[in-house]
PDB file as gemmi writes it, atoms N, CA and C in Angstrom:
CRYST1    1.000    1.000    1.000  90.00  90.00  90.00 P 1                      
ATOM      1  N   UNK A   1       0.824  -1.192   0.000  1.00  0.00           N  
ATOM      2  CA  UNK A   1       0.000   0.000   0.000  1.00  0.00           C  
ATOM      3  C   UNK A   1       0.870   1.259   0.000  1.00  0.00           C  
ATOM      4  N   UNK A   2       1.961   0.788   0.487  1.00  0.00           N  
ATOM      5  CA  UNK A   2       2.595   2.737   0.626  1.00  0.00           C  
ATOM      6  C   UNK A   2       3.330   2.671  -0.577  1.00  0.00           C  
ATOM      7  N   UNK A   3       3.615   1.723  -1.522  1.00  0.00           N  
ATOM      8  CA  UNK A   3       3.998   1.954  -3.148  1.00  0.00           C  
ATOM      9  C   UNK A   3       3.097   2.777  -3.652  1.00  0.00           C  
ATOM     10  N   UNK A   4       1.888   2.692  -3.235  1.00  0.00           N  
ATOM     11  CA  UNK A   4       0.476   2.889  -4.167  1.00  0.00           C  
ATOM     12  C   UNK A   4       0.527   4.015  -4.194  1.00  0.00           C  
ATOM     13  N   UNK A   5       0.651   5.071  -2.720  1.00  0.00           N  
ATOM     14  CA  UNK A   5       0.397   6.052  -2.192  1.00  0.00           C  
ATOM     15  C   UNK A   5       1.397   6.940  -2.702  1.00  0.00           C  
ATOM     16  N   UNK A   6       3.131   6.357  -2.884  1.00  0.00           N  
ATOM     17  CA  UNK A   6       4.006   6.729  -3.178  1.00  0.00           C  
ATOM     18  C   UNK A   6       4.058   7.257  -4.557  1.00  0.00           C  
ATOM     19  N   UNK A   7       3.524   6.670  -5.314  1.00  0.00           N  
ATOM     20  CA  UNK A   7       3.406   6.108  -6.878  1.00  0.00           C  
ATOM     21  C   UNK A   7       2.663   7.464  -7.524  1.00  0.00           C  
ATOM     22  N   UNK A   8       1.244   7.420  -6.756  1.00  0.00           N  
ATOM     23  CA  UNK A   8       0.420   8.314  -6.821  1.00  0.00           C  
ATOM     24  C   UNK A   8       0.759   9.679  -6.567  1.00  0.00           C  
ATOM     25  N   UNK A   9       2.037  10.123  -5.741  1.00  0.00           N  
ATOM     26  CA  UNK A   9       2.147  11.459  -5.803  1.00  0.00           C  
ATOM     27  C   UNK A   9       3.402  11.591  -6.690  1.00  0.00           C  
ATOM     28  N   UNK A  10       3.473  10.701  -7.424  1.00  0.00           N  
ATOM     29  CA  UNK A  10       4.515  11.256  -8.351  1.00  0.00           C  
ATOM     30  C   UNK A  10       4.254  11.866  -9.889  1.00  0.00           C  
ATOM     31  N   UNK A  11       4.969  12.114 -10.687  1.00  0.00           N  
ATOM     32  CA  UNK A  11       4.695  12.255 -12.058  1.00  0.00           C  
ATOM     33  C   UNK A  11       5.061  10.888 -12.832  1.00  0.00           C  
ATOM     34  N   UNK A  12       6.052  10.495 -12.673  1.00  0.00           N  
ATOM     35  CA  UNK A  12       7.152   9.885 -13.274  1.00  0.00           C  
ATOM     36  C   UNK A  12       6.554   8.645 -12.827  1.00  0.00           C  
ATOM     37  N   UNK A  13       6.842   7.381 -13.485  1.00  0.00           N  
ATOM     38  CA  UNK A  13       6.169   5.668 -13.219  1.00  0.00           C  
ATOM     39  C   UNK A  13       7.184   5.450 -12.440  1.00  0.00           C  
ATOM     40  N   UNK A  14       7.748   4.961 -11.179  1.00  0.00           N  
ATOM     41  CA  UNK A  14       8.823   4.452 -10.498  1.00  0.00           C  
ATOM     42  C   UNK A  14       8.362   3.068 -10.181  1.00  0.00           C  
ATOM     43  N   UNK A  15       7.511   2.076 -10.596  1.00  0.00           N  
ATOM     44  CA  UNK A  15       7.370   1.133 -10.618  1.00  0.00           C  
ATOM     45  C   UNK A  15       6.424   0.364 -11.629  1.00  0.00           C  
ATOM     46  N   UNK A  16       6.767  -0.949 -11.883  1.00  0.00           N  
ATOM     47  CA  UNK A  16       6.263  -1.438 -13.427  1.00  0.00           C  
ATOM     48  C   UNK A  16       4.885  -0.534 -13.340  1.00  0.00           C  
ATOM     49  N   UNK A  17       4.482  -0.379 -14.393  1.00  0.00           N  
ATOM     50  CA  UNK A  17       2.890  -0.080 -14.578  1.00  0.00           C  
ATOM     51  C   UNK A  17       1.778  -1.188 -14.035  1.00  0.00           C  
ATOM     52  N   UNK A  18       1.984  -2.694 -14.136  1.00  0.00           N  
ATOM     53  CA  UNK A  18       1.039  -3.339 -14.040  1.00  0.00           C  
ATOM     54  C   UNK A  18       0.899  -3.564 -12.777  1.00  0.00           C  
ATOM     55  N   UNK A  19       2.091  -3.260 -11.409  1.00  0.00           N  
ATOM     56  CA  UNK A  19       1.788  -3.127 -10.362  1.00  0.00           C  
ATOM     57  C   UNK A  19       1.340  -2.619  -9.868  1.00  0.00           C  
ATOM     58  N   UNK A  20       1.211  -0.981 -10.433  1.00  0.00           N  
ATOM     59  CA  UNK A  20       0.889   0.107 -10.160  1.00  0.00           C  
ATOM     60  C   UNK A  20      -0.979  -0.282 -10.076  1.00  0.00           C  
ATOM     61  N   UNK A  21      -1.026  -0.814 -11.052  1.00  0.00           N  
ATOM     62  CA  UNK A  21      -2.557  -0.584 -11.587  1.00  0.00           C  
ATOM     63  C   UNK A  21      -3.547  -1.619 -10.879  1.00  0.00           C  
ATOM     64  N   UNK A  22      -2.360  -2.818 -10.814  1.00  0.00           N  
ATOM     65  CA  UNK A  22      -3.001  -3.980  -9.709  1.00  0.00           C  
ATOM     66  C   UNK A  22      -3.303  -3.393  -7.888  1.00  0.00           C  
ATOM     67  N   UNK A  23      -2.171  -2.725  -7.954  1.00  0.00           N  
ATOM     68  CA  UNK A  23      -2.333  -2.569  -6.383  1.00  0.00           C  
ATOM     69  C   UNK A  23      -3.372  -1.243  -5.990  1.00  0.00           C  
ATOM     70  N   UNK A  24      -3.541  -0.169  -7.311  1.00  0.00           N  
ATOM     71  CA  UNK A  24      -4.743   0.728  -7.569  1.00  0.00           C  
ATOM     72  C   UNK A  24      -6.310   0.039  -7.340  1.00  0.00           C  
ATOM     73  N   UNK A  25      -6.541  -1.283  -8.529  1.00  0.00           N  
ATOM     74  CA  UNK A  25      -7.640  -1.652  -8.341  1.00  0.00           C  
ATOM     75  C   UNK A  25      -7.740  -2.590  -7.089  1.00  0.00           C  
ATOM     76  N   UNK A  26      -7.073  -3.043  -5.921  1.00  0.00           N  
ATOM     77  CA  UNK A  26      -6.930  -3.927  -5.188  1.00  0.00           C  
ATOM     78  C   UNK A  26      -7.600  -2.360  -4.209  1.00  0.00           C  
ATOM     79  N   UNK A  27      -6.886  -1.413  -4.150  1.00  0.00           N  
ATOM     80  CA  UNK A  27      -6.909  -0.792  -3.084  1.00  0.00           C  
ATOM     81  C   UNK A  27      -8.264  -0.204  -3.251  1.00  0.00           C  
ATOM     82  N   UNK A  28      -9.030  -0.021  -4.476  1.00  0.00           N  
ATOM     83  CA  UNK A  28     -10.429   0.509  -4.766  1.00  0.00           C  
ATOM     84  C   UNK A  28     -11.370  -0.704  -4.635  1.00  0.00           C  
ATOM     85  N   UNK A  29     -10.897  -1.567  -4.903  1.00  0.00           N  
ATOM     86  CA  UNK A  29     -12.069  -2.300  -5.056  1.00  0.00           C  
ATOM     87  C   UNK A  29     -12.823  -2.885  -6.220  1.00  0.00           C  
ATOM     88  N   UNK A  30     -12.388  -2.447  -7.667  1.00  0.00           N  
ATOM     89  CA  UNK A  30     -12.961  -2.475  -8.731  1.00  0.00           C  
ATOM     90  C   UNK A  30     -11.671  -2.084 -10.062  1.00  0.00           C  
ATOM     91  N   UNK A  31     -12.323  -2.405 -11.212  1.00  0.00           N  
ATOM     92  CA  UNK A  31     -11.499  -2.342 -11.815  1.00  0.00           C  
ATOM     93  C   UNK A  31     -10.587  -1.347 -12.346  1.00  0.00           C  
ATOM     94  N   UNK A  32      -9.939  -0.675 -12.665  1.00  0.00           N  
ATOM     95  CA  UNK A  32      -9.291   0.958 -12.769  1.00  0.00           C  
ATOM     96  C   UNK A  32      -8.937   0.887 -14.365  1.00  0.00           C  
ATOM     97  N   UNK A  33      -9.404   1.474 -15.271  1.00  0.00           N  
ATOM     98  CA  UNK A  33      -8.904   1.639 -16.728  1.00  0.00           C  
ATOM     99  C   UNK A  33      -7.372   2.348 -17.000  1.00  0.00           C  
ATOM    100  N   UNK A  34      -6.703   2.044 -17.911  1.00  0.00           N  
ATOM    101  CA  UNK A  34      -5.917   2.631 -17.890  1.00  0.00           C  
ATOM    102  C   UNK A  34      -5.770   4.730 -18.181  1.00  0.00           C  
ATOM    103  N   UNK A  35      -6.686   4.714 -19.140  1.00  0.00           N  
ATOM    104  CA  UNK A  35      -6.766   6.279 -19.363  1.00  0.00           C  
ATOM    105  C   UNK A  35      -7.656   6.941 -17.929  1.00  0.00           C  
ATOM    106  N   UNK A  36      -7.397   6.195 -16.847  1.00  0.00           N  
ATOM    107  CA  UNK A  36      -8.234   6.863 -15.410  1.00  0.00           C  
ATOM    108  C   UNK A  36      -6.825   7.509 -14.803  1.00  0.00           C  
ATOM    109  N   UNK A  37      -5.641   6.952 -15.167  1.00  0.00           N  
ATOM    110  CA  UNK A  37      -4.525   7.425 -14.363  1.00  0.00           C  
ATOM    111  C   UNK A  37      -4.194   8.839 -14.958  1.00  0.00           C  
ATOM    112  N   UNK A  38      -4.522   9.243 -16.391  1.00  0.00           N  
ATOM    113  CA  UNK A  38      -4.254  10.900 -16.680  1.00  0.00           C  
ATOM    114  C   UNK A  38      -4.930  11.291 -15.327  1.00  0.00           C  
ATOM    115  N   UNK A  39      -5.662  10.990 -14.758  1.00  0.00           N  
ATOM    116  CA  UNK A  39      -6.636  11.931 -13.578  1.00  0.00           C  
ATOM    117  C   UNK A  39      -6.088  11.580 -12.137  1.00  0.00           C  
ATOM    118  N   UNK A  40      -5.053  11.582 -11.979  1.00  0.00           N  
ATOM    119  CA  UNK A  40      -4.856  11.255 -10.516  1.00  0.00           C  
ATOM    120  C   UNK A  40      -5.630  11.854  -9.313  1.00  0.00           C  
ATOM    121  N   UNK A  41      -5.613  12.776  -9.708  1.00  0.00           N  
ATOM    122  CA  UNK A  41      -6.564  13.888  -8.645  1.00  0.00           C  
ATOM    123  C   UNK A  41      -7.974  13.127  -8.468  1.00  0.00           C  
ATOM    124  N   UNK A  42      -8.371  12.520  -9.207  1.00  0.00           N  
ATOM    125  CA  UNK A  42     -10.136  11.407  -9.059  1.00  0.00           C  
ATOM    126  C   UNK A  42      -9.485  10.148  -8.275  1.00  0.00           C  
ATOM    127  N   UNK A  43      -8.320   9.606  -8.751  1.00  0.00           N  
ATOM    128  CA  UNK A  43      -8.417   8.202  -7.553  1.00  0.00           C  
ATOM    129  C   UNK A  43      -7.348   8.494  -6.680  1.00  0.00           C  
ATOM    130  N   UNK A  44      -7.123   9.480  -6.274  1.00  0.00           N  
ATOM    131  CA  UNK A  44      -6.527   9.813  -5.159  1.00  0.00           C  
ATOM    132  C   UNK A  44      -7.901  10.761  -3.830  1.00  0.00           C  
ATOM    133  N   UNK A  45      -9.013  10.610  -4.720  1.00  0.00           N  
ATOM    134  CA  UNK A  45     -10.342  11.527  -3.970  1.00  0.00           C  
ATOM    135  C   UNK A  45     -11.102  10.147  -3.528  1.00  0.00           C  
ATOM    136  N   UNK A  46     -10.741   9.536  -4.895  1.00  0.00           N  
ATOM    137  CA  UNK A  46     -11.597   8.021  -4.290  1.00  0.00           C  
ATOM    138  C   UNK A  46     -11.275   6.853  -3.417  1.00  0.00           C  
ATOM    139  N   UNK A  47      -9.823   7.477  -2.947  1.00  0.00           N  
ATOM    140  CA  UNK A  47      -8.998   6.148  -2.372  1.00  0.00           C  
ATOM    141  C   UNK A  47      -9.070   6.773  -0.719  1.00  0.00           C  
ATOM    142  N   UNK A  48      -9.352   8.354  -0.651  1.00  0.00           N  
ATOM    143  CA  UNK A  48      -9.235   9.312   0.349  1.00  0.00           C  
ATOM    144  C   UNK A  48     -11.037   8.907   0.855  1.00  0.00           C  
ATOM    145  N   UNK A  49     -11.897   8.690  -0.003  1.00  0.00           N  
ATOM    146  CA  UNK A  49     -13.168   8.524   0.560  1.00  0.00           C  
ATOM    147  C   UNK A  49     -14.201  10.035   0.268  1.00  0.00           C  
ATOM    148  N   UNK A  50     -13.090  10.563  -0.184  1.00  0.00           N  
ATOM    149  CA  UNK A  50     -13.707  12.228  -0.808  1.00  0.00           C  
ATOM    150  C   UNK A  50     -14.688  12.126  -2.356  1.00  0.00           C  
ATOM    151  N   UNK A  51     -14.611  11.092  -3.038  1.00  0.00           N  
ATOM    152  CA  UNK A  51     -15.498  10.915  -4.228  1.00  0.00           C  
ATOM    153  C   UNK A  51     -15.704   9.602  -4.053  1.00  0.00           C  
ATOM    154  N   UNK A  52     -17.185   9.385  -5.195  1.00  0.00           N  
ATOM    155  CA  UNK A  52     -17.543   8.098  -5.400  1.00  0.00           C  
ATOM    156  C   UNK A  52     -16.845   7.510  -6.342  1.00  0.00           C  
ATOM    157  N   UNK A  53     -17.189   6.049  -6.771  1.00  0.00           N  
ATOM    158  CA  UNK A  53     -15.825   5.150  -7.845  1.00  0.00           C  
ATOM    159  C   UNK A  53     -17.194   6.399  -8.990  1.00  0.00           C  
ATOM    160  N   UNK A  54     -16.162   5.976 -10.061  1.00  0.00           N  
ATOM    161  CA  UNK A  54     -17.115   6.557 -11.401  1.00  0.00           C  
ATOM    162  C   UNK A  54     -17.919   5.485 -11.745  1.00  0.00           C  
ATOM    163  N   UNK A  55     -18.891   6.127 -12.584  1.00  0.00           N  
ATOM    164  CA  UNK A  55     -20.038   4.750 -12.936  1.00  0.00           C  
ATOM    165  C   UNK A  55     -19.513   4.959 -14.747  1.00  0.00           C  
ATOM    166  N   UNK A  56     -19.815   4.185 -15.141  1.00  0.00           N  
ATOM    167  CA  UNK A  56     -19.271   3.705 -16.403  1.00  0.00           C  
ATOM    168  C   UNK A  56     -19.182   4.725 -17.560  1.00  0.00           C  
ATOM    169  N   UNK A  57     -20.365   5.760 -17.179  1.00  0.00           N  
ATOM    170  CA  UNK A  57     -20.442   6.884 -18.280  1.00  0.00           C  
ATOM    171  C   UNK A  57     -19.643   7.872 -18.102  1.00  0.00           C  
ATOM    172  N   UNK A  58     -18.981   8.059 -16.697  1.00  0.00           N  
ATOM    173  CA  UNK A  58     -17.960   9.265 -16.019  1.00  0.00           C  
ATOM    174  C   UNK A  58     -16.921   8.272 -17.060  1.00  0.00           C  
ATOM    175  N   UNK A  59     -16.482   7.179 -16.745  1.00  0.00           N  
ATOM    176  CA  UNK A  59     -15.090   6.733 -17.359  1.00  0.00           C  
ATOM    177  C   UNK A  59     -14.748   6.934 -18.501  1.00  0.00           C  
ATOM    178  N   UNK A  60     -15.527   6.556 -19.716  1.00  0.00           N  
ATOM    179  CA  UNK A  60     -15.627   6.598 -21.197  1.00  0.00           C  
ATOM    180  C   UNK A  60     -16.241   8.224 -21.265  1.00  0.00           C  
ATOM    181  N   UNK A  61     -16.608   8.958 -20.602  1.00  0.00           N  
ATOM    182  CA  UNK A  61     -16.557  10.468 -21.024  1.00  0.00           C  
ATOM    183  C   UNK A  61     -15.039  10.817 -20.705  1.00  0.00           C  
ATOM    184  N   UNK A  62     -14.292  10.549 -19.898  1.00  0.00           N  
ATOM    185  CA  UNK A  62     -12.853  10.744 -19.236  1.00  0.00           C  
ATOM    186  C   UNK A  62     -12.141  10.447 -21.000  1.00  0.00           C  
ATOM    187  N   UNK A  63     -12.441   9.609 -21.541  1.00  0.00           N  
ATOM    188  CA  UNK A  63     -11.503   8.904 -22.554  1.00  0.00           C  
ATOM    189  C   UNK A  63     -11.927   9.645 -23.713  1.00  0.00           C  
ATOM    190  N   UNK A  64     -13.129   9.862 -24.048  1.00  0.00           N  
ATOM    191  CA  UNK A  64     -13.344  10.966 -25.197  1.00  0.00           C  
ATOM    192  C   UNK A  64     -12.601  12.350 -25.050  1.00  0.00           C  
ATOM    193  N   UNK A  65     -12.648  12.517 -23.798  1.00  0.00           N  
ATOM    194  CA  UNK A  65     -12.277  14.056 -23.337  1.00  0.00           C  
ATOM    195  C   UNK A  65     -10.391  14.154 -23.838  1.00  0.00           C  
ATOM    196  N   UNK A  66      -9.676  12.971 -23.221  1.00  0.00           N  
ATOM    197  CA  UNK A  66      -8.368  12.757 -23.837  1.00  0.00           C  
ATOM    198  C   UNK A  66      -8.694  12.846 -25.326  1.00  0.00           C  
ATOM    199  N   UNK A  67      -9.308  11.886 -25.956  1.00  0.00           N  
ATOM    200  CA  UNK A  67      -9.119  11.598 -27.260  1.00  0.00           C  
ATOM    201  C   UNK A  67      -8.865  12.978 -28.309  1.00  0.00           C  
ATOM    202  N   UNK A  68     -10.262  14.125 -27.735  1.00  0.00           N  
ATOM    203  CA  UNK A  68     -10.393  15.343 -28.378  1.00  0.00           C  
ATOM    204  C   UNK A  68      -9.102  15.966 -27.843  1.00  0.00           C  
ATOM    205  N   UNK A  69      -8.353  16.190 -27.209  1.00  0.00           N  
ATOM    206  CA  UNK A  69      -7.307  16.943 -26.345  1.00  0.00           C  
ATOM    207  C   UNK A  69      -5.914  16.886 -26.965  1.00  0.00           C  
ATOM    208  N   UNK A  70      -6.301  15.418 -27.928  1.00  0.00           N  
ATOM    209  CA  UNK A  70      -4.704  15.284 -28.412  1.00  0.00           C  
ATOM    210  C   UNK A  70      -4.513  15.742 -29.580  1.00  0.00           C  
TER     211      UNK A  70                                                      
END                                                                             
């Protein structure tokens, strides 16, 4: 858990990605997409108990919103 926490306030990946993402959805509870990590600020609210998980239409609006951005 304190990788997770660690991980999360960084910019930079300091550990494989797939750990990162395993020990993300372990610590939520559910599954975590990969284009959810541009948003750290949402699962660092959701891991704090400050937001709800997203429901399926928050996630795939998250991914259009990248898509147009690039």
């Amino acid at each position: 858990m304190m990788l997770l926490f660690f991980q999360l306030s960084q910019e930079r990946l300091c550990l494989p990605f797939e750990l990162f993402q395993k020990a993300v959805e372990q610590a939520l509870g559910r599954p975590v997409w990969t284009h959810e990590f541009a948003y750290p600020d949402l699962l660092w609210g959701e891991l704090q108990g400050l937001r709800k998980a997203p429901d399926l239409g928050e996630i795939l609006s998250r991914l259009f919103t990248i898509k147009r951005n690039t």
